[in-house]
N, C-alpha and C positions, 0 to 999 in steps of 0.2 A: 194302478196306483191311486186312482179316483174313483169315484162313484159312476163317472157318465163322461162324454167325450164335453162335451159342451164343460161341462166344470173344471176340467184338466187344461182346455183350449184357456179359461176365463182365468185359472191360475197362472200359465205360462204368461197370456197378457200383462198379469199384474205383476211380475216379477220383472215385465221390462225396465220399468224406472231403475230399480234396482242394478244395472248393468252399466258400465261403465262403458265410455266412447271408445276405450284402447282392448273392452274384452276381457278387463282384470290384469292386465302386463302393466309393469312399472318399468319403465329405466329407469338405473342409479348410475349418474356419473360418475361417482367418485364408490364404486366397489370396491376395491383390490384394500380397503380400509375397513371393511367389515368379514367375517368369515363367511363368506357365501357360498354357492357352487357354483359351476357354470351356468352362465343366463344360457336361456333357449334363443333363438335367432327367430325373429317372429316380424308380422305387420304391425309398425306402431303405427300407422297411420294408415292411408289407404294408396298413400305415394310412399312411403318409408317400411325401411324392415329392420331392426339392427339388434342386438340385443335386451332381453329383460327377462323380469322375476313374475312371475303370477301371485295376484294373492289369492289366498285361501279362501277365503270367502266366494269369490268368484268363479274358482273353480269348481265348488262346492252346488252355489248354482248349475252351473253347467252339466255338472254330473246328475243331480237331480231333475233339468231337462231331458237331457239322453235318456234316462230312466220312465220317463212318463211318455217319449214317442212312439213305442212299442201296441200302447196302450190309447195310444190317442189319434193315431192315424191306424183305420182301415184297410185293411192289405188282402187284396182279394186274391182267393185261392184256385189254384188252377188245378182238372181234374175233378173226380168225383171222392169227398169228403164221406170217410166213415168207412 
């Protein structure tokens, strides 16, 4: 995804501000008044689980995390290569 691990690691860094404390999940109290789907059942807090919505943004990050670990962590191979 990057040029070098070191740039990928100093990316992922700077994208922490950008995350939110709940992870991108909202509760909405009052859904059954908007057309939603079902929330997922998730940790809204680190003592709490109950339902909520992800935003898109957020997940958007997250997906572009996962995508860059592949590439950013070193996984040594076991056996002889080639």
């Amino acid at each position: 995804m990057f040029k070098s691990n070191i740039t990928t690691l100093h990316t992922l860094h700077n994208w922490i501000p950008l995350s939110a404390a709940a992870r991108g999940y909202v509760q909405i109290p009052d859904r059954a008044l908007y057309d939603l789907g079902e929330p997922y059942n998730v940790s809204i807090t680190i003592h709490e689980d109950g339902p909520a919505y992800m935003m898109t943004v957020f997940h958007q990050l997250h997906c572009l995390v996962c995508l860059s670990f592949p590439h950013s962590i070193p996984i040594p191979l076991k056996g002889k290569v080639g």
